[in-house]
N, C-alpha and C positions, 0 to 999 in steps of 0.2 A: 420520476413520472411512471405512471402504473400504465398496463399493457393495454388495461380499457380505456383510459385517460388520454392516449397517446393516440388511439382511433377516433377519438373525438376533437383533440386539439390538431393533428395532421394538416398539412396546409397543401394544397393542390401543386405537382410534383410538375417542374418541368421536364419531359419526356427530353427533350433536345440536348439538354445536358451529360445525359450519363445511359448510356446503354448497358444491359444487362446479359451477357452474351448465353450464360445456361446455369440455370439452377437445378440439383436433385434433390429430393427429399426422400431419405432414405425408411424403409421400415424400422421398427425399434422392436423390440423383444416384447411382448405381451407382458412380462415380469416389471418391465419399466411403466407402462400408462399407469396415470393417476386415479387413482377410486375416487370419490369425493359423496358428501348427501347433496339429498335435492332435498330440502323439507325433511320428511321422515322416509323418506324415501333413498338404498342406498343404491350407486350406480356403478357398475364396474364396466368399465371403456372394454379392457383386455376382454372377457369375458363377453361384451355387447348386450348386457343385462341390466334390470331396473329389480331388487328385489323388496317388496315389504314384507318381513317376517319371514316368511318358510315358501311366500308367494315369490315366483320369478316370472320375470314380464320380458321378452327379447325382443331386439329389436335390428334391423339390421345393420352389417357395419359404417356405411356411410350415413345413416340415416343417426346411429350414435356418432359420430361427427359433428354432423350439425349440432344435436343436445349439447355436446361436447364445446364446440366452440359460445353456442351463445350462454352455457355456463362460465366460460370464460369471464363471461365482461356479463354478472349478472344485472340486470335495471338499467343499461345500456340499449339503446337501439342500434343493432346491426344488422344493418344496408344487405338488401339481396343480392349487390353488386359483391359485395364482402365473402358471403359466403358462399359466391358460385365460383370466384376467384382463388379462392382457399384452399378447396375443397374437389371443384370438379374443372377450372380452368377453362379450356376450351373446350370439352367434351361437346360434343353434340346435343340438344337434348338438356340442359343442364337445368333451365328454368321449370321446366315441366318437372323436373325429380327434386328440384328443392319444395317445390307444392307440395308434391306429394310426400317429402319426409316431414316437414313441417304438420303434414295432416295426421302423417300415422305417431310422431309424437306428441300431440295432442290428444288422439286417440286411446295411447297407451300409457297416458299419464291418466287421462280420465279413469280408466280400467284401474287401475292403482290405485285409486281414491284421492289423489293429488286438489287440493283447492282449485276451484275455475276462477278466469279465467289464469291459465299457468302461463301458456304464451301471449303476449298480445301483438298483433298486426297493427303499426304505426302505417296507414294511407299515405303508400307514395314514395316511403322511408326503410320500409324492411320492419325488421319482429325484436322484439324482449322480452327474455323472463324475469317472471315477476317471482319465482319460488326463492328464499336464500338456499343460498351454497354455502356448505362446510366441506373444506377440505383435510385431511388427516389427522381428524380431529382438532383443528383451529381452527378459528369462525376465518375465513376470510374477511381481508381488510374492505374487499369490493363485494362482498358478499349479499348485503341488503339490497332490497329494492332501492331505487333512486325514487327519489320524487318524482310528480308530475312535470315531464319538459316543459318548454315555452315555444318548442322550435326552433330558436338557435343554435346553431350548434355549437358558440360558445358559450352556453349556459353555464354550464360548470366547469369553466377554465380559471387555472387559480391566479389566483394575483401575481402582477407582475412584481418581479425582484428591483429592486434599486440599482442602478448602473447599470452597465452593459458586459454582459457577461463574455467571454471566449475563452470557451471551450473547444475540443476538440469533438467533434460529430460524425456525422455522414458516416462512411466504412468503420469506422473503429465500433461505432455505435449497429450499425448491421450485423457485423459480426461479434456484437458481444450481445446483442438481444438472442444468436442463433445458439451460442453453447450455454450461456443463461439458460435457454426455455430444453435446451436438450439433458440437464439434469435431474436428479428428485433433492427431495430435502434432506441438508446436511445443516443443521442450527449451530453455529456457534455464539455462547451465549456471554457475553460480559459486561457486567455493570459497572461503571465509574464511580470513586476509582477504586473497587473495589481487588483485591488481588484477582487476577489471572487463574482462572481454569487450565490445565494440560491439556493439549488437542493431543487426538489421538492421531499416529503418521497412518495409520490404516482407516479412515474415513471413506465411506462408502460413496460420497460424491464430492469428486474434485477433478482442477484441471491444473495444465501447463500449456502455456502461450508460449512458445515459440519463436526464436527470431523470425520474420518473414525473409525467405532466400532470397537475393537478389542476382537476376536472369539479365543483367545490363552490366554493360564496363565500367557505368557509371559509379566512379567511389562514393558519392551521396546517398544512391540509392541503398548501400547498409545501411547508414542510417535510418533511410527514410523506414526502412522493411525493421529494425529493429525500433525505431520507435512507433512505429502502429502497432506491432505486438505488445508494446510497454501500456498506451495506454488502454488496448484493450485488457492488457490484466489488471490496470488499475480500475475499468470500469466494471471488472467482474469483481472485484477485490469488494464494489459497496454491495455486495448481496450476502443475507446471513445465511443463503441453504446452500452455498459454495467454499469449499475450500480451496484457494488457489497457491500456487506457486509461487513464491518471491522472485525477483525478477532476476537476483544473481543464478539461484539455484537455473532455475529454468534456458536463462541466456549461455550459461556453461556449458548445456546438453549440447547445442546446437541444432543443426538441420539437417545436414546434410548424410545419408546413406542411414535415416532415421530406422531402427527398430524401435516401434510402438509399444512390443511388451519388456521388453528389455529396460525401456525406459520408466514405464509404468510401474514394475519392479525398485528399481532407483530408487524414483521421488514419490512413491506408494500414492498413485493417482491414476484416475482409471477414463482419463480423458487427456486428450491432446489437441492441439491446436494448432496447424502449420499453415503457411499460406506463402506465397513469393510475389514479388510486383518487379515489373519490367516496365521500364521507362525509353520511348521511341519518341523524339523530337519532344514536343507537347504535352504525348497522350500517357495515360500512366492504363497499366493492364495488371489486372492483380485479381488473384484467385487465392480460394482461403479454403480449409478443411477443416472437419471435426472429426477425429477418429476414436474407436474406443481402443484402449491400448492393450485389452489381454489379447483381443486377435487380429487389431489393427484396421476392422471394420469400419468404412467410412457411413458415419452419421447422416452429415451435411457436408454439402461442398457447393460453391458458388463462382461464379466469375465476373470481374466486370471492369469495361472500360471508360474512359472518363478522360479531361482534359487535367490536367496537373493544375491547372489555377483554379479549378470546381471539386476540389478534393471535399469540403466542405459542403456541396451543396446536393448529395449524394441523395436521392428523392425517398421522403417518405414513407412510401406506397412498396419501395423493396423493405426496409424494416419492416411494418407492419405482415409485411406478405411470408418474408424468414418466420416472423414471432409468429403468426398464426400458424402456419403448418408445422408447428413445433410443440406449440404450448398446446394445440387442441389433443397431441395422444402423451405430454407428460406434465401439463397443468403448472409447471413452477417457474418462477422467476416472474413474476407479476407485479412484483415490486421495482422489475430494471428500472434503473432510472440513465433517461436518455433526454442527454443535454442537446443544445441546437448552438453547434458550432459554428456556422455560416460565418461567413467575413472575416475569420483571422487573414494576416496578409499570410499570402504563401513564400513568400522570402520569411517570414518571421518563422512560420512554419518549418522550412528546412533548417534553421538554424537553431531550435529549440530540440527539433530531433538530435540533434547531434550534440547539444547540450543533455540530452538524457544518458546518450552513448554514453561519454565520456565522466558523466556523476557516477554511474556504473562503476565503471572503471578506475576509480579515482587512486585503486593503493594499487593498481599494475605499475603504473607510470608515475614519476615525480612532477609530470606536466598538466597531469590528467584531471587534477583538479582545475588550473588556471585557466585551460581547454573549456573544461566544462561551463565557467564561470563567463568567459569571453563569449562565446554561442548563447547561452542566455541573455544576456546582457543585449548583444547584439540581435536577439528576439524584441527585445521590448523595444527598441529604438527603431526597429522596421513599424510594428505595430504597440504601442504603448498601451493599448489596452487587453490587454493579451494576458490573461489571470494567469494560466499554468507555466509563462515563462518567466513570472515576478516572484511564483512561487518556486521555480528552480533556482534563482537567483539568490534564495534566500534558504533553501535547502543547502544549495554547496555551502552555505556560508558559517551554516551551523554545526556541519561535519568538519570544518577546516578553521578552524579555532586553532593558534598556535601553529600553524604553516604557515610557508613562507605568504600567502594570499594575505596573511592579519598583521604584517610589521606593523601598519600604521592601525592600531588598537582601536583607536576612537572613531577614526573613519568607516574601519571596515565591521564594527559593530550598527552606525547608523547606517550602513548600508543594509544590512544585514534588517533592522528595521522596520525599514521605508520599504523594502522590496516584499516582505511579509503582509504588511500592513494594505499596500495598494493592491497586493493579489488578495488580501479579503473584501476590501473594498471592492473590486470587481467583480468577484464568484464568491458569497458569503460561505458556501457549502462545496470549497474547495480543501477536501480531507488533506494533501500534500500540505498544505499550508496552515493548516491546524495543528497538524502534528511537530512539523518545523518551530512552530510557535510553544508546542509544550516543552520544548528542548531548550529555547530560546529563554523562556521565563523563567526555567528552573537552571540554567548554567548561568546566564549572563543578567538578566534583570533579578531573579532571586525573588520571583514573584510567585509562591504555589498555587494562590487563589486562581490566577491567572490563567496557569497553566491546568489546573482542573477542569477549570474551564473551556480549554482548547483541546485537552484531553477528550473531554464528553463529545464535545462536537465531532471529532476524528472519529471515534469507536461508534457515533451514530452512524457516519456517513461511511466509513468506508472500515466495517469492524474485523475484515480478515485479510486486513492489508499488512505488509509487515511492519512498516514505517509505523500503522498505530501502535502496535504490540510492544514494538521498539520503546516507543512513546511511554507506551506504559510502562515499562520496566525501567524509564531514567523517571519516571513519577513518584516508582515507588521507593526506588532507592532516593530521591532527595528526600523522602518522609521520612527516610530510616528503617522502611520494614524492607531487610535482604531474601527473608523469604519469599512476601510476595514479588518482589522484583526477578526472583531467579524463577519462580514460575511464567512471569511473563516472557524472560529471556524465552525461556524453553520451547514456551507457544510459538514466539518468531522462528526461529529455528526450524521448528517444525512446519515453517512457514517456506523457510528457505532454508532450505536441509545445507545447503554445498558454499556456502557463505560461509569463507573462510573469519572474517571481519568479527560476526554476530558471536561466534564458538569462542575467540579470545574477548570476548566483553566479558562472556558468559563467564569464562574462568577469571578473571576478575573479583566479579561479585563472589565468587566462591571461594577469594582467598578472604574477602571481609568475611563470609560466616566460617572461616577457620580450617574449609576443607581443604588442603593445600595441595594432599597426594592428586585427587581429582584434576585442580587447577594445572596443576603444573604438567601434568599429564598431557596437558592440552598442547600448552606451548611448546614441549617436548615433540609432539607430533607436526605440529606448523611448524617447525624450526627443520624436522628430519626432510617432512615433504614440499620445504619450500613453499608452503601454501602462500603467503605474502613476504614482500619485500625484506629484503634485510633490517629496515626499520623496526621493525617489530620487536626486535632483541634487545632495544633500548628499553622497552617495557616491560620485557620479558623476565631480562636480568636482575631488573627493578626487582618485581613481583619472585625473583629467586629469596634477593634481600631480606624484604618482609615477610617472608615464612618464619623467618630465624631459622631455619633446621640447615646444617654444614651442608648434607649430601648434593641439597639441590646452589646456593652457592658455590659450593665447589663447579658442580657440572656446567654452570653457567660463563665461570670466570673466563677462559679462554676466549669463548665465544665473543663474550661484550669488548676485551682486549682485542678481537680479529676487528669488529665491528667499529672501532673507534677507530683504528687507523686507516679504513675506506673512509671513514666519513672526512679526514683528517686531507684527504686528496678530491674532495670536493668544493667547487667554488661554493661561497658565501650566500651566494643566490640563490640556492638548491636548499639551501639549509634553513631549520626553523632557528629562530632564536637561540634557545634553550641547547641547541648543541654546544653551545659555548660553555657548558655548566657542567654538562656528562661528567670529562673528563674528573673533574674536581669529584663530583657525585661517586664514580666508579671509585676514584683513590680511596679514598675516604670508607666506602660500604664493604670493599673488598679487600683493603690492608694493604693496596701495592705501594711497593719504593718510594714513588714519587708523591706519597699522601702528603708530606708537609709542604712539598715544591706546590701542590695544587692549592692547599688551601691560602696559600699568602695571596695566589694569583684569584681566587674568588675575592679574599678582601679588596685588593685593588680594583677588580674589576665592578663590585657592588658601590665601590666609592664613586665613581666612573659612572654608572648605570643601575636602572632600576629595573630589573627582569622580572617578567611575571606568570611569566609561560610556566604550564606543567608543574605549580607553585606545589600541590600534594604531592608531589615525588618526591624532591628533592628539599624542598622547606625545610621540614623537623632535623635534615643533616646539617642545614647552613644553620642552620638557628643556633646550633652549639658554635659558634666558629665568626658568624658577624656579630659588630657592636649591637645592643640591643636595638636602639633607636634604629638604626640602618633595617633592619627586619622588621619592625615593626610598620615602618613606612612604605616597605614591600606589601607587607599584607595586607594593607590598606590600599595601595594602589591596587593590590590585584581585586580588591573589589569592585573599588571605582572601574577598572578595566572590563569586570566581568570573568576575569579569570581565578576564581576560588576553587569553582565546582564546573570548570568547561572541558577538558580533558577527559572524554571516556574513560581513557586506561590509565588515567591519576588516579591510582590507590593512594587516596585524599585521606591524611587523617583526620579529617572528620569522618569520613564512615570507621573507624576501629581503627584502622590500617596505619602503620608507619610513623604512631603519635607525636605530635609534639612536645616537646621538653616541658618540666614543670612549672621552671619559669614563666613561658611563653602563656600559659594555661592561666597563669595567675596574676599577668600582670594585667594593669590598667587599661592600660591601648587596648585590651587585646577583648575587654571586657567592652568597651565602649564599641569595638567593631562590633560585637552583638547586638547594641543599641541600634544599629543605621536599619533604612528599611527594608524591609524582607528576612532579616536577620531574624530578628526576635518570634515573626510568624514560625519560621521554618525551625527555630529552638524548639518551639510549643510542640511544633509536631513530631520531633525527635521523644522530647519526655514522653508525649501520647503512646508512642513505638515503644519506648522503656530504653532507648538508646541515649547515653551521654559523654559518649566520645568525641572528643573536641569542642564540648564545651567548657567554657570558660570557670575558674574555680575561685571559689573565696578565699 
């Protein structure tokens, strides 16, 4: 929803609900207001000038204010109520000086030569300009005059959505119109699915959201205070003239004993965002800030209290009132789009925050996915129609492929589904859930059309989120271009700098395009500083293997040898699948003692069972060692499973990596699994790439 759109569809606030206890609006630097034309005429706010050609026309500074605001929302009618509120408050005297600046801007547009009439006075209603606006040399999307109203003031309210949308609103949404409109323009521009542009980590407008600190004993209230943070960066994330923060990077810094440029420094962002809520019986109190971070200067800062069960119902008339004294001295963010939350249940509500926490979190803890999955879950069953918690549901589900979460393969794929599916059904322009869905269509249904498709939708709505970026770089690796996928990687990253997770994906892709020193480089450093779980060295070691080069093998071997034998004193329940295979895996890649002891115990065990987990790692080793048939009906179930291409860190030979044996290449079965669907599209687009690793040979 656009910032004039939003003054016009506004719906009349109950005051009773939510008290607002003190707002400041700070000065900004003259370097920050926006210039913009009026016609042919160009305007400089900072300056307080109107000039055509060599002529300057000045005007006073409140008086360019007013110009300022009702260029805002140009062919709009706003209310004198609007701009005495905005602008001069309670001043004394207020209505008598919006007359008169309204006159001496009229005045001194005449003087300029500007088309009459430039303002017009709607009887009863307040004023509109009718001149277009262009802002930094791009038309504005609200730029033209509107047509002639009707009086309604829903004349141009756009059509209602299908379903019933829940979203999250009220505060999240006040405080993401207020650092929205306290930016300038930073474009990030990417066409679907076209390779990934490099973001620059030094971009001249961006933020970090902040956990909200929590001032109560109450242990929910982290939650609560970290997920208002989460979705207001997700709601800054759908703006293209922001660069925002991934939510690891950013949740890592923390709150507490903040230095602004210190931080600023770090995650090269020149905005912050803190705020804390305290929670007293009922009543929730929460205070939010904008600082700039080279000198820690507060922008905005707001407060307000509220009943915990009207989280939602957060009035109107304070976003509009944030966005005006924001947007009138730096004109950007006119694009926020602010959904109407109202009515999620607030039981759903706390339980979906803490479903965010813990998706977060999901490689700290070995619980931490099932945690997250249970809270969600447990969201939609307080309120079933609750878009962003069907779309959590279906988020952990596509990162936990091959955990313990997916024993049961077929179920927890239609889970995985149906919870996707109904979070589009309820919020069609619910970016989490588009993105989840390009992941979804290209690991486990093998549908690229599909996911192009969920792709564009993501990168419309929310194009500097990291989850799209993500998206995009498992888009372009199933198409077979490594290049453009490792550009994408990179944009995320630079999304989410401190994301230990994103940096071994990355090295990954860079052992398919062959650079190994780089790759391994990585894991070498996540391995030194611990950056995640010991898990990691199962894939690590993997990715030693497949260099083929001794040095990094060798350096690995101890390691994956310490690593099996912790895993070795864990119960069954903690473990995925596929640990069952390691061992056999490891003998075999690494030449220890027991390589013959293990492979007997794989044949038996494949006799016994059909595993299908993490099938690109270890495949092409079993494939020498089981009867053909037995393999071949593996990689046909891991079809049907979904698990060919589901494993991030399956260095899959089909990308290049760890190939399959000639046989396998060339037998029948293996030709015919290219026939099923989705197969053959995704071949085409391989040969398009000029890549023909892992496909099937005559």
């Amino acid at each position: 929803m656009s910032f004039g759109a939003a003054l016009v569809w506004g719906k009349p606030g109950r005051c009773g609900r939510i008290r607002k206890k003190k707002a400041f609006f700070l000065p900004t630097e003259p370097s920050q207001f926006s210039r913009f034309l009026l016609g042919d005429l160009r305007v400089e706010p900072d300056r307080n000038v109107l000039l055509k050609g060599d002529q300057e026309f000045r005007l006073e500074p409140r008086v360019m204010d007013v110009l300022c605001t009702l260029a805002a929302t140009p062919g709009r009618v706003v209310s004198r109520a609007e701009l005495i509120n905005t602008l001069w408050s309670s001043e004394f005297g207020a209505d008598e000086a919006l007359t008169r600046a309204i006159s001496l801007i009229r005045k001194t547009l005449r003087a300029a030569g500007a088309p009459e009439p430039a303002i017009e006075t709607i009887k009863k209603r307040g004023y509109r300009l009718l001149l277009p606006v262009e802002r930094e040399g791009v038309v504005d999307s609200r730029s033209q005059p509107a047509a002639p109203e009707t009086g309604r003031a829903d004349a141009v309210a756009p059509p209602a959505k299908s379903g019933r949308k829940r979203r999250l609103g009220g505060l999240v949404l006040v405080i993401a119109s207020a650092v929205t409109l306290a930016t300038a323009a930073f474009l990030l521009r990417e066409q679907s699915p076209a390779p990934s542009e490099a973001l620059s980590p030094t971009a001249p407008v961006s933020v970090v959201v902040l956990p909200f600190e929590s001032l109560s004993t109450n242990e929910g209230d982290a939650y609560f205070g970290a997920g208002i943070a989460e979705e207001l960066l997700n709601s800054l994330a759908r703006l293209r003239d922001l660069r925002v923060v991934g939510r690891t990077s950013a949740f890592a810094s923390g709150n507490a004993e903040l230095d602004p440029k210190a931080l600023g420094e770090r995650l090269s962002v020149d905005h912050i965002v803190t705020g804390s809520v305290r929670r007293d019986g009922v009543r929730l109190r929460i205070s939010a800030q904008l600082l700039r971070s080279n000198d820690g200067l507060q922008v905005w800062t707001n407060r307000y209290e509220l009943d915990a069960g009207d989280l939602f119902a957060v009035e109107d008339e304070i976003v509009l009132e944030i966005a005006q004294a924001l947007q009138v001295r730096l004109g950007v963010g006119g694009e926020a789009n602010r959904n109407d939350g109202r009515g999620v249940d607030p039981l759903a509500y706390e339980q979906y925050l803490q479903g965010l926490y813990f998706l977060g979190a999901r490689m700290q803890r070995d619980d931490n996915r099932a945690k997250a999955l249970a809270a969600f879950q447990q969201a939609v069953a307080f309120d079933p129609e609750f878009a962003d918690a069907w779309a959590g549901v279906g988020t952990v589900a596509v990162y936990s492929v091959g955990s313990p979460l997916s024993r049961d393969r077929s179920a927890f794929r239609q889970m995985t589904e149906e919870a996707l599916q109904r979070a589009i059904e309820l919020d069609p322009d619910n970016p989490r859930a588009h993105a989840a869905l390009v992941i979804f269509n290209l690991t486990q249904v093998i549908d690229v059309g599909a996911a192009r498709q969920h792709l564009a939708r993501a990168q419309a709505l929310a194009p500097n989120a990291a989850p799209t970026h993500y998206a995009t770089m498992l888009f372009h690796r199933a198409r077979g271009d490594a290049s453009a996928a490792l550009a994408a990687m990179d944009r995320t990253i630079v999304l989410d700098p401190l994301d230990a997770i994103l940096k071994l994906v990355r090295a990954s892709v860079l052992i398919e395009m062959g650079r190994n020193e780089e790759a391994m480089a990585a894991y070498e450093d996540c391995y030194l500083t611990k950056c995640l779980g010991e898990g990691f060295v199962a894939f690590a070691s993997a990715a030693a293997v497949f260099t083929g080069e001794a040095q990094y093998r060798e350096r690995w071997q101890d390691r994956v040898n310490a690593f099996e034998a912790h895993i070795e004193a864990l119960p069954a329940s903690k473990l995925p699948i596929v640990a069952r295979l390691m061992p056999a895996f490891t003998a075999i890649r690494y030449g220890r003692g027991d390589r013959a002891e293990q492979i007997e115990r794989i044949r038996q065990l494949f006799e016994e069972q059909r595993i299908t987990d993490t099938i690109g790692i270890w495949g092409p080793t079993f494939a020498e060692y089981l009867p053909e048939d037995t393999f071949m009906d593996v990689l046909h179930l891991a079809y049907e499973r979904g698990d060919l291409f589901s494993a991030t860190f399956a260095l899959s030979p089909m990308y290049g990596v760890n190939p399959y044996p000639q046989w396998v290449l060339e037998h029948p079965r293996y030709r015919e699994l290219w026939e099923k669907p989705g197969m053959r599209e995704l071949a085409k687009e391989w040969r398009r790439a000029g890549r023909f690793d892992g496909l099937p040979r005559q």
